[in-house]
Each structure stands twice: as C-alpha cells, then as structure tokens.
N, C-alpha and C positions, 0 to 999 in steps of 0.2 A: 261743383254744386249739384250739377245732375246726378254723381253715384251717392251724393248726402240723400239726394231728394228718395233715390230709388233703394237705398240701403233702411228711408224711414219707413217707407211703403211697405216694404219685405217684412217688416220688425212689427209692425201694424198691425198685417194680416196675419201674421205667427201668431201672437199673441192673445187677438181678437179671436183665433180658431181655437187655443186652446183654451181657453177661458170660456166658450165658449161649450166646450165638450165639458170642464169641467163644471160650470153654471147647472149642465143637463142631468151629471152626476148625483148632484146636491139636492137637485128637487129644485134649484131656483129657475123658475119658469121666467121670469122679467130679466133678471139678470141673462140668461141665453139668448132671450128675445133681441135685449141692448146689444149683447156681445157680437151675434150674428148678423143685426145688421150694418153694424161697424165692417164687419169681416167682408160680407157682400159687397160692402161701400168703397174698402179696400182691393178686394176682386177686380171688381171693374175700372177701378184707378190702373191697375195692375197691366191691366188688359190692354186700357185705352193707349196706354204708354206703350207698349209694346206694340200694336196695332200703328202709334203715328210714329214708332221710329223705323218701323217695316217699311210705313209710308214714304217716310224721308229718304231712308234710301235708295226705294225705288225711284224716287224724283232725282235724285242724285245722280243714278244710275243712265237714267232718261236724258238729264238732261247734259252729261256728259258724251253719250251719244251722239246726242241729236249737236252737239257744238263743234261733236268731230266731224259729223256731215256735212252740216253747214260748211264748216272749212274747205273740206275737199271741195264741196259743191262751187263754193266762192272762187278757192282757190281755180277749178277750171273754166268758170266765167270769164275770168279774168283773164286769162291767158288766152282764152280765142273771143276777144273783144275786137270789133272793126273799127279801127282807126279810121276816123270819121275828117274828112277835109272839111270843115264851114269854112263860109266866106271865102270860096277861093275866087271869089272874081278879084278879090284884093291881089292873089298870088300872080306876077307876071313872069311872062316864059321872056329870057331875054334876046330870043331868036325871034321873038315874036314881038317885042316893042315898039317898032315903026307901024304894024298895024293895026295893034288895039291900043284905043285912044281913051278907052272907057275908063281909067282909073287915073289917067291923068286928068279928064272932065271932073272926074267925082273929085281929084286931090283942089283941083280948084274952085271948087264951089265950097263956099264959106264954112258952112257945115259939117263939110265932107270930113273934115279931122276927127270933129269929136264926135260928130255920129259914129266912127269907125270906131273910135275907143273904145267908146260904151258898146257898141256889139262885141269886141274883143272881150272885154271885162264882161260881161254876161255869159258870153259863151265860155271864160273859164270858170266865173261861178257853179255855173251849171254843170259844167263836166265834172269840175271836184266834189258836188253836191248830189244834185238828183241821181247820175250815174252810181256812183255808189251804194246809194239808199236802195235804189231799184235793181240793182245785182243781189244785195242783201235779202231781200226781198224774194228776188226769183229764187235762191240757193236753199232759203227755207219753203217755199211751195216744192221744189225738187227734194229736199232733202224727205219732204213726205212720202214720195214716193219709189226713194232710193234703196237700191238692195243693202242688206245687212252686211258686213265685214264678214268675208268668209263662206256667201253663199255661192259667190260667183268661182269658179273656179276654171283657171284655162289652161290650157296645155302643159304650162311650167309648174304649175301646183302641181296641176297633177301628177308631173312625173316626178314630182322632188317628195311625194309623200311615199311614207312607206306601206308595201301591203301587209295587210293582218294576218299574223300569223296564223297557219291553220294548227287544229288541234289535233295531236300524232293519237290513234287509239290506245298505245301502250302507255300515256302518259299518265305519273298518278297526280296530276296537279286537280283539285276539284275548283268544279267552277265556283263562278265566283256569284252572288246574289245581289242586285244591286250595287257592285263594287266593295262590296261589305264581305271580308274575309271570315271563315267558318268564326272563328275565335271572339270575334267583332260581335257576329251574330248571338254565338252562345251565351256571350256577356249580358248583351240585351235581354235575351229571353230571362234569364238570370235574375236581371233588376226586377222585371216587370212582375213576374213569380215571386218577388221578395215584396214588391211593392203591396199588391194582391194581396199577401198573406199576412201583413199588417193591417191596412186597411180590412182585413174581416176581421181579425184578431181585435182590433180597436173596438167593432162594431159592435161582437159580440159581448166585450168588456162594456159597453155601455147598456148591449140591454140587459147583459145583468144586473145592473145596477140600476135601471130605471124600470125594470121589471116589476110588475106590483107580488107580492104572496103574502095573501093574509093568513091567519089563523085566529084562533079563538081565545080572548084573557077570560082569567079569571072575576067574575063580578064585584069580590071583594078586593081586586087589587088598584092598586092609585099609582101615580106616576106625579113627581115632583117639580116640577119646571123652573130653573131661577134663568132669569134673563137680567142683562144690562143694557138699557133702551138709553138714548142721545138722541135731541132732537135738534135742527136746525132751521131759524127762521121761520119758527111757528107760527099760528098765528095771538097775537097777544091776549086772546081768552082761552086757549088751547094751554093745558097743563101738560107734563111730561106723565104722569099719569094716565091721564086723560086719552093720551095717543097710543099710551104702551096698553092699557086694556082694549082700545080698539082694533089694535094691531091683532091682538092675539083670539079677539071675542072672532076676528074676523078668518081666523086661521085655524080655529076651533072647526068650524064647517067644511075643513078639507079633511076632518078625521072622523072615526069612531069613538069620540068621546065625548062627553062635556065637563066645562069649567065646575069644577065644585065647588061652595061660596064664592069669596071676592079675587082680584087681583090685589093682592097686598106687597107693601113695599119693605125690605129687607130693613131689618132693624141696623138704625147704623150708619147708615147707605142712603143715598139722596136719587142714586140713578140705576138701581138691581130690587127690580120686582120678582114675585114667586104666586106660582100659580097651580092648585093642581088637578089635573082629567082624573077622570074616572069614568070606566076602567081605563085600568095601563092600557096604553098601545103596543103590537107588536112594531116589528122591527120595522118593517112594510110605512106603518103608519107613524111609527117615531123620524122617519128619514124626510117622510112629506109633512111631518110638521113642523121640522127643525129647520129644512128646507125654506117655508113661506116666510117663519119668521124673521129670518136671514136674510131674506129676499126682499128687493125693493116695493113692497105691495104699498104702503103707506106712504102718501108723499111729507114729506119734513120729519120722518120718525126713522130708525136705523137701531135694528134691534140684533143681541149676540146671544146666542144661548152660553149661557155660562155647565149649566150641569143639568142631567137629566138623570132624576132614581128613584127607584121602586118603593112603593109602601105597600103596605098591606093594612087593611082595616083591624084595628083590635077586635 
C-alpha cells in the first residue's frame, strides 16, 4: 500500500510539472497557476514522506540501541544483586536452639503463624515485583549514560585489530575520496553535467517560447477566429453566447487588436462562434490570444480555437 501511495505521489508530481511547463508554453497563465500548485502541493507531500521515514528509522535505529543497552545494563544488575536475608529472626541455627527461645515465644502466640505468612507472602510479592521494576528502571537511567558499542576498547581489541596499512611511495593505487572510487566519482560529475545541461536547455526552450517579439501588421489585414465554446452549469440566464463573447471581449485586451462587428455563431452549428480582429495579429500576439482563450479565464465557459486565418480587406 505504501509503494501505491508513493508510486501516486511520484506520477503526481511528474505530471503536475509538466503540464505545468507546458501551461507556460501556451500562454495559459491559470492553467500553470493550477498546475503548479498541485506540483508544490505534491513536493512537499514528497518531502514530508521522506522526511518521516528518515525519522522512523532513526527511531528504529535509537531504539534498538538503547534496548540493547538496557539489556546489557539489566543483564548486569542482575547478576551483582545482594541476596537480601529478611526475616531472619524466623531462621534458627540448630547449634543454637536451646538458647534462643524467641521464635519458639513468637510460634506460640496465636498470631504468630499467620502474621508470619503474610510477611512471608509480601516479601515475595515484592521481591518478584518492585525489584524488578526498579532494576529496570535504574538500567535505563545507566543506559543514558553508557558508552557506545565500540568506544571502549582494551587491551584484547586492541591487539586483535589490524594496523593500517601504510602507503608504499611507489604505489600507483590513487587515493581514495570519501571512499568513492575515481570511476564512482567521474560518474557523478557526469550526471550532474548532464542534469545542468538539460535543465538550462529546458529553460532556454521555454523562454523562447514565452518570449514576447512583436512586429508591425498591416492596417488592412484581418485575422479570422472560429472557436467551439461548452459551457457547464451556467447560470440559467447565462446563454452559451453570452459567455463565449465575454470570454473573448475579455481576451481581446491582452492583444493589439479589436473585435470587428459582432461575435456571430457559425451557420449550422449550435456551439462554434467566429469572430474577427483587426489588424491581424503577429505571431507574438496570436499565441497570447489563443492562449487566454484556452485558458481557464471564465468560470462555467471552456473555449477551443478551432482555426485561426488571414484576410485581407478588399
């Protein structure tokens, strides 16, 4: 379930980033907006997951640790524990019977039986009870302050470890960089040089295309617009008309042109309007017009450009 969860995330944020670049491509400014923060949204899901599973296994790591500590720690409480006599007035030396009469007094006094029980039964409660609890106890106050596995070292480590080789001058072995062998290394530099050179290669590929270069039309030339506008869940005095020339009246003012007469609707056709600027737009200004109207700018309206072409004034 975890590699579904982490395979959705991955697919997520792939998608949310290209769509994304491609949104910026288009001239759709809303559409990029949406996508990237999806992507963002993605990111940090990405992140935080990786972050609490560092976490986990640090806790993992910690607390397998600290349970071998404890053990050993327990383990030698245990072993140099003082075997504790109570109640030894009850114990008699049988060299010594004729003169201590004390536990013969105490066996006959009415009492004397089950008070002894009950102190017997308490004091094994408590021995299998609080002793335990309070060794456990002390093993973790000691285990905090116990040396790591390994730092200690005494005489028999010592001699049982090997010395470091030294390095002969004639040797051609090269050192070594953080344990990372030359080949290791060159691979690296390798990726990251590759990585580098896509990411600008991308980057550049996008400001070209989101670069503005205008030039100058001709004053007699016209530019034809058909669109197929779809709207959902209007509102019920809102015509399909009604949205599609506001979409475009409203799209009209990211360019160099204006609507000439009406938005009229394609003979035929219930949901492909035609509209046309003057002047033509250049290239520059056809991309960011095609762009908005593509773009989520109208809420309940979703417009396609079907075809964009030149006229010229008779």
């Amino acid at each position: 379930m975890k590699a579904v969860a982490w395979v959705a995330v991955a697919l997520t944020t792939l998608v949310a980033g290209v769509y994304t670049v491609v949104s910026l491509a288009r001239w759709q400014w809303n559409r990029a907006l949406f996508f990237a923060l999806v992507f963002v949204a993605a990111e940090l899901l990405v992140c935080t997951g990786v972050v609490l599973v560092r976490l986990g296994r640090l806790q993992q790591e910690v607390d397998a640790g600290r349970s071998s500590r404890d053990a050993s720690a327990l383990h030698a409480l245990r072993a140099t524990r003082h075997e504790q006599r109570r109640f030894a007035w009850l114990r008699v030396d049988p060299h010594d019977s004729f003169t201590r009469m004390n536990v013969f007094i105490t066996l006959v006094v009415g009492g004397g039986v089950l008070l002894s029980a009950g102190a017997w039964l308490v004091d094994k409660v408590a021995s299998n009870t609080v002793d335990p609890k309070r060794e456990a106890r002390l093993s973790q106050q000691l285990a905090a302050i116990a040396y790591e596995p390994g730092l200690v070292v005494d005489d028999v480590t010592a001699a049982g470890a090997h010395p470091p080789r030294p390095h002969r001058p004639g040797s051609r072995g090269l050192p070594r960089a953080g344990g990372l062998t030359p080949c290791a290394i060159a691979t690296r530099v390798l990726v990251v040089v590759v990585v580098a050179a896509t990411l600008g290669l991308a980057v550049h590929l996008l400001r070209e295309a989101t670069q503005s270069t205008h030039y100058r039309t001709s004053p007699d030339s016209r530019l034809r617009v058909v669109v197929e506008s779809q709207s959902n869940r209007a509102e019920p005095t809102q015509t399909l008309a009604e949205l599609t020339e506001a979409h475009l009246s409203m799209c009209r003012l990211e360019v160099a042109a204006d609507i000439e007469g009406e938005v009229e609707a394609v003979a035929g056709t219930s949901d492909r309007f035609t509209l046309v600027l003057a002047p033509a737009l250049d290239s520059t200004d056809r991309k960011q017009f095609q762009g908005c109207v593509e773009d989520w700018s109208l809420d309940h309206n979703l417009i396609r450009v079907v075809s964009m072409r030149d006229e010229r004034v008779p």
